[in-house]
C-alpha positions in Angstrom: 0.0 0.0 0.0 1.2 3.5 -1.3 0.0 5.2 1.8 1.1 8.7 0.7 -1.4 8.7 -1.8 -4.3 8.6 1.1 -6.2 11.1 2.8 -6.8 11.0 6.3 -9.8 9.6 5.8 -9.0 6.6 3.3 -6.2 6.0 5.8 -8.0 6.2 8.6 -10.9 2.9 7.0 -7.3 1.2 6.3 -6.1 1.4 9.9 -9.7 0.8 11.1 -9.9 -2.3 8.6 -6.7 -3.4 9.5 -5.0 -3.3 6.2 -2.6 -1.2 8.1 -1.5 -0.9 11.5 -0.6 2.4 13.2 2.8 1.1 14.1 3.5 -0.2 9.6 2.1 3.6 9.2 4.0 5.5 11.8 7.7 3.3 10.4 7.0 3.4 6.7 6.8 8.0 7.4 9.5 7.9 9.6 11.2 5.9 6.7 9.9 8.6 3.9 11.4 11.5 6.3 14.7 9.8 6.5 15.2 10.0 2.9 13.7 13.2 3.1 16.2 15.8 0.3 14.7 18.9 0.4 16.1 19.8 4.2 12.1 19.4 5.6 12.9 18.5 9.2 14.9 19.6 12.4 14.7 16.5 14.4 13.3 13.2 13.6 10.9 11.4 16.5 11.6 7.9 15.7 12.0 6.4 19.0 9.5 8.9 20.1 7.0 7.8 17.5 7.4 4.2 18.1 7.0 4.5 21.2 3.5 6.4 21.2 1.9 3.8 19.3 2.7 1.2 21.5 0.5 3.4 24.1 -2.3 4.0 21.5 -5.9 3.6 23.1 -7.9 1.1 20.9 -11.1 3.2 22.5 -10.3 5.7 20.5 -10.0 4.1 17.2 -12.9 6.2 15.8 -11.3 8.9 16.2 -10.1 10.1 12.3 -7.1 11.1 13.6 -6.3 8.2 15.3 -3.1 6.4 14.4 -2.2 9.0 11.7 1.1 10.7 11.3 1.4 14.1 11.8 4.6 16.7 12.0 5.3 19.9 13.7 6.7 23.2 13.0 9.9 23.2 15.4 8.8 26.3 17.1 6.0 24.6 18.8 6.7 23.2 22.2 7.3 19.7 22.6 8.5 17.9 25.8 11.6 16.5 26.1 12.0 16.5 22.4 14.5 19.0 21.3 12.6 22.6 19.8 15.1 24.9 18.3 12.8 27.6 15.8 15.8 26.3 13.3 18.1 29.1 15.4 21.4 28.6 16.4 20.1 30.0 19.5 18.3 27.7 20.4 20.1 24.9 19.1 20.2 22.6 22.7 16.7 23.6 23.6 14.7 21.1 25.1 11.3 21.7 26.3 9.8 20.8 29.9 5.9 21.0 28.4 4.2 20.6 25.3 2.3 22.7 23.2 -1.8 22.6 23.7 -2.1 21.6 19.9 0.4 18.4 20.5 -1.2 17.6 23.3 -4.5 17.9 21.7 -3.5 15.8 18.8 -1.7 13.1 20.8 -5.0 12.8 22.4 -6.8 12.1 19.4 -4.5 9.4 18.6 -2.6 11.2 16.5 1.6 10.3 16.4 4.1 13.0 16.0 7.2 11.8 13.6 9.5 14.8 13.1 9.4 18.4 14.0 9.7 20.3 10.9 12.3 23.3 9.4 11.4 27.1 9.3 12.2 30.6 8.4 14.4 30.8 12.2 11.8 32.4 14.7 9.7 32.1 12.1 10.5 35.6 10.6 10.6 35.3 6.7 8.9 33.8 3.9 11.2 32.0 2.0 12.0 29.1 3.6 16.0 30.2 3.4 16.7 31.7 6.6 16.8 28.8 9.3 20.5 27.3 10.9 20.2 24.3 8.0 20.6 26.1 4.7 17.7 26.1 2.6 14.3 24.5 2.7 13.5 23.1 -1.2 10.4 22.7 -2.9 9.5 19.3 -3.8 7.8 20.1 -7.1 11.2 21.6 -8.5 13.4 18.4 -8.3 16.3 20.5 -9.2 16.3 22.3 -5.9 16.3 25.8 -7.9 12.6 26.9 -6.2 11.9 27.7 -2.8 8.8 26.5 -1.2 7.7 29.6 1.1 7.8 30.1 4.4 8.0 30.9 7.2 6.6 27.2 7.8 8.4 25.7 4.9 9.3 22.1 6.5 6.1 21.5 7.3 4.7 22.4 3.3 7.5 20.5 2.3 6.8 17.6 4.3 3.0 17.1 3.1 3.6 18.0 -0.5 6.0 14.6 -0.4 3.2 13.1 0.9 5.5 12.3 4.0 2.4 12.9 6.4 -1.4 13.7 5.3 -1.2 16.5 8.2 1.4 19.1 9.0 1.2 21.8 11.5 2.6 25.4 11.1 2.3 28.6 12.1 1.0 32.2 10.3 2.0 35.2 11.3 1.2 37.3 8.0 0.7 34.2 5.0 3.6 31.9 6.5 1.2 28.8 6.1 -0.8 29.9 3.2 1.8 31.3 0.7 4.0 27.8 1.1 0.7 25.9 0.7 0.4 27.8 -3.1 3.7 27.2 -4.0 3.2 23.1 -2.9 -0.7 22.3 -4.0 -1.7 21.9 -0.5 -4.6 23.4 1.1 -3.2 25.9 3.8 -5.5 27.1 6.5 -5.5 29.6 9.5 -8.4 29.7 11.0 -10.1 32.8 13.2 -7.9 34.2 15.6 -8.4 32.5 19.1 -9.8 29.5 17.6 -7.1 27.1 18.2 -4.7 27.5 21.4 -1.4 29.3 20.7 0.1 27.6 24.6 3.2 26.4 23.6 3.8 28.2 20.4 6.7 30.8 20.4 5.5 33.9 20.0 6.4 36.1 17.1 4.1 38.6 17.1 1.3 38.3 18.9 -1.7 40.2 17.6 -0.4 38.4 14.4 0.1 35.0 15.1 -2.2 32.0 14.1 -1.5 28.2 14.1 -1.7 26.9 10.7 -2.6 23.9 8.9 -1.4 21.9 5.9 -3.4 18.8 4.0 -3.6 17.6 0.7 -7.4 18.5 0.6 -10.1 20.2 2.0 -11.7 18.1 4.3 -8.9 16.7 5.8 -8.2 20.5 6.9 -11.8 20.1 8.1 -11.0 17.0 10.2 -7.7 18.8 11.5 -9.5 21.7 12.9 -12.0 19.8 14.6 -9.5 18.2 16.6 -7.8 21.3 17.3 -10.3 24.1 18.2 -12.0 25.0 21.3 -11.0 27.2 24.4 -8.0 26.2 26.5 -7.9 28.1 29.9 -3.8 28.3 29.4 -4.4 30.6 26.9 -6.2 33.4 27.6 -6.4 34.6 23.8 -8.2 31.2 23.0 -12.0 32.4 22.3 -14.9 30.5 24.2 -17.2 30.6 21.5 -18.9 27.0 20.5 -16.7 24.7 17.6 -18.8 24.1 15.0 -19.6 21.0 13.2 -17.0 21.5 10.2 -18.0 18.4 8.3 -21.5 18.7 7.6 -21.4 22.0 5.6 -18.9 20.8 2.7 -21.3 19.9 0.2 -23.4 22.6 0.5 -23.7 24.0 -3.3 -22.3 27.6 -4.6 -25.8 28.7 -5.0 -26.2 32.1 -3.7 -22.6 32.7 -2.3 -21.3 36.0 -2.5 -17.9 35.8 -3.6 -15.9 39.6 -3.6 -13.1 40.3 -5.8 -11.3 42.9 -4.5 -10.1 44.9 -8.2 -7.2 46.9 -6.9 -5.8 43.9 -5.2 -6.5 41.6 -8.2 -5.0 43.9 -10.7 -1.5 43.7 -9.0 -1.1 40.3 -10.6 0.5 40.5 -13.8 0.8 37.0 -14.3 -1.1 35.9 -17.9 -1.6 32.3 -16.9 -2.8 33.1 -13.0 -5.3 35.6 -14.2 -6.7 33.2 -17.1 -6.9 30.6 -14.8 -8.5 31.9 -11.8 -11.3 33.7 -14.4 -11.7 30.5 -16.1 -12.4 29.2 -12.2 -14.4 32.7 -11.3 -16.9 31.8 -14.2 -16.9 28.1 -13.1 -18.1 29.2 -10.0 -20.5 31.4 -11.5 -22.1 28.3 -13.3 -22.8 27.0 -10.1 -24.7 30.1 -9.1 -22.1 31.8 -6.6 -22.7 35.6 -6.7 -19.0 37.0 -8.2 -18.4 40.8 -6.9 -16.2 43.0 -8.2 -15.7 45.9 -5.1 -13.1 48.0 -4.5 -10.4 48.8 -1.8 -8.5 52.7 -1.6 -5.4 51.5 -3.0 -3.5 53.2 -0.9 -4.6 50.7 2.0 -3.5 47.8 -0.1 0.1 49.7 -0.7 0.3 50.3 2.9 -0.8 46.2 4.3 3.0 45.4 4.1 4.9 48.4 5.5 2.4 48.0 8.2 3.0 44.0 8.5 6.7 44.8 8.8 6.7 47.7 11.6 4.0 45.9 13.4 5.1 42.2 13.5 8.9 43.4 13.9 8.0 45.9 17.0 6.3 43.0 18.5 9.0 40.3 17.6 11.1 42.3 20.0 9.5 42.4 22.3 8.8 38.9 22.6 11.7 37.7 22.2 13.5 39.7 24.8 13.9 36.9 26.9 16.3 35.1 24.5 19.4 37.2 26.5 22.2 34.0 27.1 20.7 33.5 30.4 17.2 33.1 30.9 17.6 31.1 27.0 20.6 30.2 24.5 24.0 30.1 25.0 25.7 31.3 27.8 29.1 33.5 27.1 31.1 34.9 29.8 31.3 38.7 30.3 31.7 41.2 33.2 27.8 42.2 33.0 24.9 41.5 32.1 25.1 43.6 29.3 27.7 41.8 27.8 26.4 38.2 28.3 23.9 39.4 26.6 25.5 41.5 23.7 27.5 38.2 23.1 24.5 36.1 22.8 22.3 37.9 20.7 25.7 38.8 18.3 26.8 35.3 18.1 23.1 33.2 18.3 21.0 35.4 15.8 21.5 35.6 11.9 21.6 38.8 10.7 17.8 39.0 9.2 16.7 38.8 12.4 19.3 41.2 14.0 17.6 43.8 11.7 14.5 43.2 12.3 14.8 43.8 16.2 16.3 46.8 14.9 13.5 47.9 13.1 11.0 46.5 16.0 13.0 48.4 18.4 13.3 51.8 16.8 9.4 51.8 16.4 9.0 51.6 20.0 11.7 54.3 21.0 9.6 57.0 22.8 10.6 59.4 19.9 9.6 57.1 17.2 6.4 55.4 18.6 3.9 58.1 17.3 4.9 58.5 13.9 6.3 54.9 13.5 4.3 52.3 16.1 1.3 54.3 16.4 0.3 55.1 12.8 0.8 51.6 11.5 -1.4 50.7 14.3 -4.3 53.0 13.1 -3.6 52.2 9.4 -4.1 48.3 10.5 -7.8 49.4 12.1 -8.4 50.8 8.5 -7.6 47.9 6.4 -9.3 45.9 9.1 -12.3 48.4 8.3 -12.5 47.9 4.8 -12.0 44.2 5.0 -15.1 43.9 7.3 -17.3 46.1 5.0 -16.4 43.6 2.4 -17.4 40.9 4.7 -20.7 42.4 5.4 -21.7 42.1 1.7 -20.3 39.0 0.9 -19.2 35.1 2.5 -15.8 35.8 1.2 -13.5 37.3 -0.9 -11.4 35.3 -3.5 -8.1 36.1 -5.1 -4.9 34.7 -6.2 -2.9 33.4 -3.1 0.8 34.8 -4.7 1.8 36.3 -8.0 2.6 33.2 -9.8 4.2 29.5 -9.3 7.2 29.3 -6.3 10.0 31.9 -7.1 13.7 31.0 -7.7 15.7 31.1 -5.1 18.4 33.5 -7.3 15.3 35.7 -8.3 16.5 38.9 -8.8 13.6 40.6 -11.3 11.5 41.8 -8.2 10.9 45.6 -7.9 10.2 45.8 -4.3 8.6 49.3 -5.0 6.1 48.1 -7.7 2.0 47.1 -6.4 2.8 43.2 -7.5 5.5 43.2 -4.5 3.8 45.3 -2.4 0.4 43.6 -3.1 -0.1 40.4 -5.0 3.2 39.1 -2.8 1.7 41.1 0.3 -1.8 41.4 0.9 -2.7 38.0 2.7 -1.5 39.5 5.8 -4.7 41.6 5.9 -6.7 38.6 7.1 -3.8 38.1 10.5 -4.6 42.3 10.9 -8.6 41.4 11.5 -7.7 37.6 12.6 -10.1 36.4 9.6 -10.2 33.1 8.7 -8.5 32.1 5.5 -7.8 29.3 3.3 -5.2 28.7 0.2 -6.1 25.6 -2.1 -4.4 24.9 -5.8 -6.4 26.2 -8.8 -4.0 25.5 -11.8 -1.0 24.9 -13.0 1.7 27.1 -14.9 5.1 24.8 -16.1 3.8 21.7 -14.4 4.1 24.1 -11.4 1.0 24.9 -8.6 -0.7 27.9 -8.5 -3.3 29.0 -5.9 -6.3 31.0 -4.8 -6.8 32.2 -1.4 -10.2 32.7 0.6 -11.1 35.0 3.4 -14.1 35.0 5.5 -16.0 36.0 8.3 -14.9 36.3 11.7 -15.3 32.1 13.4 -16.9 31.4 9.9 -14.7 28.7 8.7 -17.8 26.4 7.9 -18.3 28.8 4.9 -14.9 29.2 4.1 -14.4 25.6 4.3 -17.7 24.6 2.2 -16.5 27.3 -0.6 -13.2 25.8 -0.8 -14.3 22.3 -1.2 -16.8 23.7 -4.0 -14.0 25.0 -5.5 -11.8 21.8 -4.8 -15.0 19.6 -6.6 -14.7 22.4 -10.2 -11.3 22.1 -9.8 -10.6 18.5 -9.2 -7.4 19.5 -7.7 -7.2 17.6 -4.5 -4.3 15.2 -2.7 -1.6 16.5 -5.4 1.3 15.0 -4.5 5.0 16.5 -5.6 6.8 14.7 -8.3 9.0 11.8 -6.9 12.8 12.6 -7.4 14.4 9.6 -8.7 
């Protein structure tokens, strides 16, 4: 059995049938990861993974999630398995306690076999930045495309077909934009709907756990498990899960779907617009509502410099604490002042040196109003115009990035032009209002994925989910699976 071409489902009526057990399932992924090429994981749990399903409770064999392998972005907390944020920093940093969505899955049955590679800290989206080199995409078996990040193991991982499930994290599209440039569905759902305990904090406002599968209701299955209040977080939200499975295959009949035209125009990609129209009138067949509204354009310009102060004055912040002595390596110096100096010089790369220099000189006193302050009121008004969207409509629908996964010696971007600033920019809009919002493939361009992104409602994700497995059923685009690399 070719288990990597299963959803959680299928594998879950082959585990239940016992045409596989959990423990042939958990060896034959930890097997797959081994041989892993495109630098996907941090840390391997094989003895860990074994172990766990010799403790699996046969009560809870019903449970979809039972027996499946799963992996983890490494800056999620796991105890007494080794959780570095792929920093140097952090490099001999083993938890005491585990993260509520671990713990949450392990309870579901679910077994943990590797803890995945990321942008370090989780501060980038290219998948180049963490202590192990590069993270590859596993579509371009010549290792010249990157695959996104900042959660670029985990994509990785599930595009392979490693794992039907991989968690990661999504601070402004660090979960969606990998899941375009890998044919995954990529989901962060409202903010406060799944527990953050356990996951380092980058910025906080920002920061959503994220999900990878290889199709929509698997997602659905996955956030099932994971959502729901959890008193150690006090961000969690209270508010009823709902029943994500029984709205799928609800029909496109009378959905409003918004397309925001100042955002859309940014994408000067021929084959990404002719595809997602081709999909846009698909959908219209099916009798969803298609919308064309508008945005002031000068919001849209401004969603990334605001991402940037915002998320950076934050990421300082939070990461104070990583000083040499409280965490990291300790140096010897005369003060505390130096140990620290010493540690944050010699433990961080130099991306994230300058963006605690740009986090910190938003906060100086001097700074804060015209720096801190106004990117804070410029997030209330995108957040503004993104809910009067939302009022008229169930979502809006776009292209997820401006075309397939870059090359990693790209060097045709004008950072200064609206396709940087907003086709490779805007998702972080949804992270500023904590809005749901889902990336699934719609096409291809040189046997390469593109995708589409959704947004919705606030705690809506039945809607999201139900128009992106609409969308999944036109398209027909569902448990892709990278090319093999022989």
């Amino acid at each position: 059995m070719d288990y990597r071409k299963l959803s959680i489902t299928e594998l879950h009526n082959a585990l239940v049938n016992g045409d596989i057990t959990p423990l042939e399932l958990v060896k034959a992924a930890i097997k797959e990861a081994k041989q892993d090429n495109n630098v996907s994981f941090e840390y391997i749990c094989e003895k860990e993974a074994i172990e766990a399903v010799k403790y699996l409770d046969e009560s809870k064999k019903n449970n979809l999630l039972w027996g499946i392998p799963y992996v983890l972005k490494d800056n999620f907390s796991t105890k007494d398995v080794p959780t570095t944020a792929s920093s140097d920093f952090l490099k001999n940093y083993v938890p005491t306690f585990s993260s509520e969505v671990s713990d949450r899955l392990d309870e579901q049955g679910a077994i943990l076999i590797g803890k995945t590679t990321l942008d370090e800290f989780a501060m980038g989206g290219s998948g180049i930045t963490g202590h192990l080199g590069k993270t590859y995409n596993p579509w371009d078996p010549t290792h010249q495309r990157m695959v996104g990040g900042s959660s670029c193991g985990s994509a990785s991982a599930c595009a392979t077909g490693i794992i039907p499930l991989a968690i990661g994290s999504d601070t402004g599209d660090s979960a969606r934009k990998p899941a375009a440039y890998a044919g995954l569905v990529g989901f962060k759902p409202t903010w406060g709907r799944i527990s953050r305990y356990g996951l380092f904090p980058f910025a906080s406002s920002l920061d959503h756990v994220g999900l990878f599968t290889r199709n929509v209701v698997d997602t659905a299955i996955a956030l099932a498990a994971l959502a729901g209040r959890d008193m150690k977080d006090s961000t969690s939200s209270e508010k009823p899960v709902d029943d994500y499975l029984s709205c799928l295959d609800k029909p496109l009949v009378g959905k409003k779907i918004a397309i925001i035209d100042e955002i859309y125009n940014s994408f000067k990609n021929k084959t990404l617009r002719k595809t997602f129209d081709i999909l846009l009138n698909k959908m219209h067949e099916q009798g969803a509502i298609i919308n064309h509204v508008h945005m002031d354009i000068k919001l849209c310009r401004a969603i990334f410099p605001v991402y940037i102060i915002l998320s950076c004055a934050e990421a300082t912040s939070n990461n104070a604490a990583l000083d040499g002595i409280k965490y990291g390596e300790r140096f010897d110096a005369d003060n505390y002042e130096g140990v620290m100096y010493s540690a944050r010089t010699n433990g961080f790369s130099e991306l994230i040196k300058r963006r605690f220099v740009i986090g910190s000189y938003s906060l100086l006193r001097e700074n804060q109003e015209d720096v801190f302050v106004r990117a804070q009121k410029c997030r209330r008004l995108i957040v503004n115009a993104t809910n009067n969207i939302l009022k008229d409509n169930d979502a809006i629908f776009l292209p997820a990035a401006p075309g397939i996964a870059p090359l990693f010696n790209d060097k045709k971007k004008d950072n200064s032009d609206d396709e940087y600033l907003i086709a490779d920019n805007y998702l972080s809009m949804a992270n500023f209002g904590g809005q749901p919002s889902l990336t699934l493939p719609i096409g291809f361009e040189n046997d390469l994925p593109l995708g589409g992104n959704l947004i919705g409602k606030i705690f809506d994700e039945k809607t999201i989910l139900n128009i992106a497995k609409q969308i999944e059923n036109i398209t027909g685009l569902a448990n892709l699976l990278a090319p093999e690399v022989k």
